[in-house]
MISEVO-748488 format. One record per residue (C-alpha): x, y, z; residue in three letters. Coordinates in steps of 0.02 Angstrom, whole numbers, m for minus. Layout:
xx,yy,zz,aa
X,Y,Z,Ala
...
***
This chain:
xx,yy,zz,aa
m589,m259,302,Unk
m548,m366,188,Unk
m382,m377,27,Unk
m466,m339,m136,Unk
m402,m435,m271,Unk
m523,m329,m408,Unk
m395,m302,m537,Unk
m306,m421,m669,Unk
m132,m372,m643,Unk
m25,m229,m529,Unk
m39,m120,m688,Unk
m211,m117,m693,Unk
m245,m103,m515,Unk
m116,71,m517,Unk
m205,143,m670,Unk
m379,144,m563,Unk
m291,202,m424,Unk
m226,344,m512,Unk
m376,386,m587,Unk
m459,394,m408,Unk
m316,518,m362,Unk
m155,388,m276,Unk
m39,502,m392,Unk
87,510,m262,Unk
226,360,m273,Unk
253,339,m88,Unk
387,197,m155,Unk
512,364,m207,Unk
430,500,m85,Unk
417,371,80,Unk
479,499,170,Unk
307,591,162,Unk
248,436,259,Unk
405,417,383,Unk
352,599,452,Unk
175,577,484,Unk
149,377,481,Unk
22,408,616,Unk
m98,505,494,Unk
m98,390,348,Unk
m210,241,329,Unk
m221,97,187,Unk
m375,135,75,Unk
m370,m1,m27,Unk
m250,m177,m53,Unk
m226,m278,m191,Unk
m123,m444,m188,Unk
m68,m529,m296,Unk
30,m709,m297,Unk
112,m810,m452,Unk
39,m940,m478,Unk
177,m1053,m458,Unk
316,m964,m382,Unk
286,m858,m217,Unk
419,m764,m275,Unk
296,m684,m399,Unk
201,m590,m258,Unk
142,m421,m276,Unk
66,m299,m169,Unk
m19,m138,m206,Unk
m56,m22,m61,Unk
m190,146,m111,Unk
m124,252,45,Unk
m190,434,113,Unk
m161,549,239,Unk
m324,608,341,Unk
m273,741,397,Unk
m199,813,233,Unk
m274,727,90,Unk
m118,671,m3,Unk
m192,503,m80,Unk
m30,378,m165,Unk
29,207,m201,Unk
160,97,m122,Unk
196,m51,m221,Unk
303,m190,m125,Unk
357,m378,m178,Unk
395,m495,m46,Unk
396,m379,120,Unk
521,m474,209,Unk
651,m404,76,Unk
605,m233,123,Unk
732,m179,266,Unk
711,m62,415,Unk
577,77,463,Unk
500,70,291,Unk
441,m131,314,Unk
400,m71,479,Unk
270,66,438,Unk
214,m45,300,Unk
153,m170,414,Unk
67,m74,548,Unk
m29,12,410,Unk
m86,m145,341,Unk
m127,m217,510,Unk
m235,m52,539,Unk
m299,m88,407,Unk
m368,m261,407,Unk
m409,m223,597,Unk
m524,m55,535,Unk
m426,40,666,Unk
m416,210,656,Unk
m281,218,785,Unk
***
C-alpha cells in the first residue's frame, strides 16, 4: 500500500477522517490500542514534511479495530520523540500496513 498525501494540511486530512467515522483520538485513549494492538490495522496515512525543516513532519494515522469496529486517529510528529510501547505499536502498525499484512 502506499502513504496518501491527499489532503492540504493535518487539519484537513482529520476533518475527512472524522467525517468517515476516525472519531476516536487514539493520541488520549492509546490505551484502547495497547490492549488489543493485534486487532487494529492502519486504514489510511497521511504525511506530511515542512518544507524546509524536517522538524515540521506530521503524520496522520486513520486506525480501526476489525474485530470491533472502533475507527480513530493517531496523530504523531517526529516518531523517534515518541518513547516506549506507544512508538512501538505505532511502528508495527505502519509496517503492517505498508506490507498489506493482515497479521
Amino acid at each position: 500500500m502506499e502513504t496518501k498525501h491527499n489532503y492540504e494540511t493535518t487539519d484537513v486530512a482529520l476533518a475527512r477522517l472524522k467525517e468517515m467515522g476516525y472519531t476516536i483520538d487514539f493520541n488520549v485513549e492509546f490505551d484502547e490500542i495497547l490492549e488489543d494492538a493485534d486487532n487494529y490495522q492502519i486504514d489510511y496515512l497521511y504525511r506530511y514534511e515542512g518544507a524546509s525543516n524536517p522538524d515540521d513532519e506530521s503524520t496522520v494515522y486513520g486506525i480501526s479495530n476489525s474485530n470491533n469496529g472502533k475507527k480513530g486517529v493517531f496523530v504523531a510528529g517526529n516518531l523517534s520523540l515518541i518513547e516506549g510501547k506507544k512508538r512501538d505499536i505505532i511502528l508495527a502498525l505502519e509496517i503492517k500496513y505498508k506490507t498489506g499484512s493482515k497479521a
